[in-house]
C-alpha positions, 0 to 999 in steps of 0.5 A: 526396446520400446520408445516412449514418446517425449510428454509434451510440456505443460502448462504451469498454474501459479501463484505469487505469494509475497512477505511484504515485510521481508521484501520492504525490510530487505529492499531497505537495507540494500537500498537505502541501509534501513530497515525502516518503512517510516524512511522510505516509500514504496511505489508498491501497484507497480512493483507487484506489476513488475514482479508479475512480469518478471515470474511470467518471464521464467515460468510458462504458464498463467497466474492464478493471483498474487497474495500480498501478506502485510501487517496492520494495527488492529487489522485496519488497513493503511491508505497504501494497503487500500490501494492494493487490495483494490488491484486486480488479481491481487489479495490482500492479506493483513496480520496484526502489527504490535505496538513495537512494531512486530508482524503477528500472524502473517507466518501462519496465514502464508502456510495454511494458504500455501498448503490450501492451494496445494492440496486442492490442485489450485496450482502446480507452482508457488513464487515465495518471496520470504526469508524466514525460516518459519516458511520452511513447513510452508513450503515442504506442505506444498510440495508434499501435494506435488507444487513446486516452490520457488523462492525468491529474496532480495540482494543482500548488502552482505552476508545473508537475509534468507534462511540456508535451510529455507533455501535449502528446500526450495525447489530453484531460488532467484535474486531480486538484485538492486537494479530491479528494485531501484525504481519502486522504492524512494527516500523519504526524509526523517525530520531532523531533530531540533537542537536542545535550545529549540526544545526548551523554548516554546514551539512557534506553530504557525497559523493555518492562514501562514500556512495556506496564505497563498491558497486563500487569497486565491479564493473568491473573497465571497461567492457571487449571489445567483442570478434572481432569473436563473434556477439554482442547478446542483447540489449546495456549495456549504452542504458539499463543503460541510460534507468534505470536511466531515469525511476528513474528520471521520477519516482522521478518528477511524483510519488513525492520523498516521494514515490521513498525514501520508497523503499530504501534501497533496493535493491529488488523491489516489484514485481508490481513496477520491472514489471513497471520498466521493461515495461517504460524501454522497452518503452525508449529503443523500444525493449523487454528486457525479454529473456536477464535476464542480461540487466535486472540487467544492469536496476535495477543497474542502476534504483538504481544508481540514486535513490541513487544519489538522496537521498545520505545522506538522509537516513541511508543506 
C-alpha cells in the first residue's frame, strides 16, 4: 500500500469583513440595552486593532485588509468614519443611511466584494462579522470559489442576534463575549428632557461670554505692538485667526452640524481632523503654516472659537 506524505500546512490569506451596523447594534444591547449609536461611543481605531489581533490568534496566516462597511447621509463620511478610513490596512466602505435611520447598501457592497476576493484568489479565508441573513449568498459565493467563511457575532443578552441559516453556512462560527468588547464602547448621556414648565417658558441661553468667561479672561487683553527694531517673522496672527474660523464655518455647512458638535468639547483634535485643519487653513492663507508652531495654536483657538459660538448652550461644556 503506498504512503502518501503528510501536505505540510499552508498559509492562510485573510480578510476581515466587518457590519459596522451589526457589531455597534448588537454590542449596544449586551452592553448598555440599546441599540442606539447617539447613546454610546466607540473607541473604533482600537477595536479593529483588537479584533486583528484576536483573528491572528485563531488563523495562521497574513491579512490581506480589513473592510469596515458603515453607512452615512449622502455617503458624506462622519469625523469617526474619517479617522478609520485614515487606518492602515483598513477600507472604508460607506452605504447610505436614510432619513429614519436605515443602512442602504451595505448588504450589496459586502457580497459583490466577498464574491470578488473569492473569485480572484485574493484570499483563502474571510472573518465576517454580521447577523443577517442576507450575508447568506455572500457567504455560499466565497465558498463556491473554495474560501473559507468564518463568522463571528456578538454575545447576545438573550435569545439570538444571528440568522440560524447564517449560521448554519458558515464554515466555524466565534462569539465576541462582553469582556472583550467592554473596553471600546462608553456610555454616552442623553440629556434629560425638561420638565413641562421648562418647556413653556422661554429658553434662557446663555451668552458665549458666560460660556467661555474663564477662557477669555486669560487672554491677553490686546496683543502687544511689535518692537519698531525687530523684523515681523511668521504669518499674520488675524489672517490665521480669520482662517480657523472660516474653516470652522465651512466645516459646519459641508460636513453637517452633527459631526462638528461630536468634537466638542474639545480642545484636542484627532490627529486625521488637526492635519485637515491645517492643510484648508494653509489653502485660505496660500502660505505654510508648519514651521510656526504659534500660528498654529492662533488656529486651533480660533477654529474653536466658533464652533463654540455655534453650539453655545447646546452642549454642556
Amino acid at each position: 500500500m503506498t504512503e502518501f506524505p503528510v501536505p505540510l500546512p499552508t498559509l492562510a490569506r485573510y480578510a476581515v469583513i466587518v457590519d459596522v451596523g451589526y457589531i455597534y447594534a448588537a454590542a449596544g444591547e449586551l452592553l448598555f440595552n440599546t441599540s442606539s449609536r447617539r447613546e454610546f461611543r466607540v473607541d473604533a481605531d482600537k477595536l479593529i486593532s483588537a479584533l486583528t489581533r484576536h483573528v491572528d490568534s485563531l488563523i495562521r496566516g497574513e491579512l490581506l485588509r480589513v473592510y469596515w462597511y458603515d453607512a452615512a447621509r449622502d455617503r458624506v463620511p462622519t469625523i469617526d468614519q474619517r479617522v478609520i478610513a485614515q487606518m492602515a490596512w483598513v477600507k472604508l466602505r460607506l452605504g447610505n443611511l436614510n432619513a429614519r435611520g436605515q443602512q442602504k447598501g451595505v448588504d450589496a457592497q459586502i457580497r459583490a466584494d466577498m464574491e470578488a476576493l473569492a473569485r480572484h484568489r485574493a484570499i483563502t479565508d474571510a472573518v465576517l462579522i454580521a447577523g443577517d441573513e442576507d450575508m447568506v449568498p455572500a457567504v455560499e459565493a466565497a465558498q463556491a470559489f473554495g474560501v473559507r467563511v468564518h463568522l463571528w457575532g456578538v454575545e447576545p443578552p438573550f435569545g439570538t442576534n444571528q440568522a440560524e441559516r447564517l449560521v448554519w453556512e458558515a464554515d466555524t462560527v466565534e462569539i465576541l463575549d462582553r469582556p472583550f468588547l467592554e473596553p471600546y464602547f462608553t456610555r454616552q448621556p442623553v440629556p434629560a428632557e425638561p420638565p413641562a414648565a421648562e418647556v413653556l417658558a422661554p429658553p434662557s441661553v446663555p451668552s458665549p461670554a458666560q460660556l467661555f468667561g474663564d477662557r477669555e479672561r486669560t487672554a491677553p487683553p490686546h496683543r502687544p505692538a511689535p518692537k519698531p527694531a525687530a523684523p515681523r517673522l511668521g504669518p499674520d496672527r488675524e489672517r490665521v485667526e480669520e482662517a480657523g474660523e472660516h474653516v470652522a464655518h465651512k466645516w459646519i455647512l459641508t460636513r453637517g452640524a452633527d459631526n462638528i458638535r461630536d468634537l466638542l468639547p474639545g480642545p484636542i483634535l484627532p490627529p486625521v481632523i488637526d492635519k485637515e485643519l491645517l492643510v484648508d487653513a494653509e489653502k485660505e492663507l496660500g502660505l505654510s503654516l508648519r514651521p510656526y508652531q504659534e500660528a498654529r495654536e492662533w488656529l486651533r483657538d480660533a477654529f474653536w472659537a466658533r464652533v463654540r459660538r455655534e453650539f453655545a448652550g447646546k452642549y454642556e461644556p
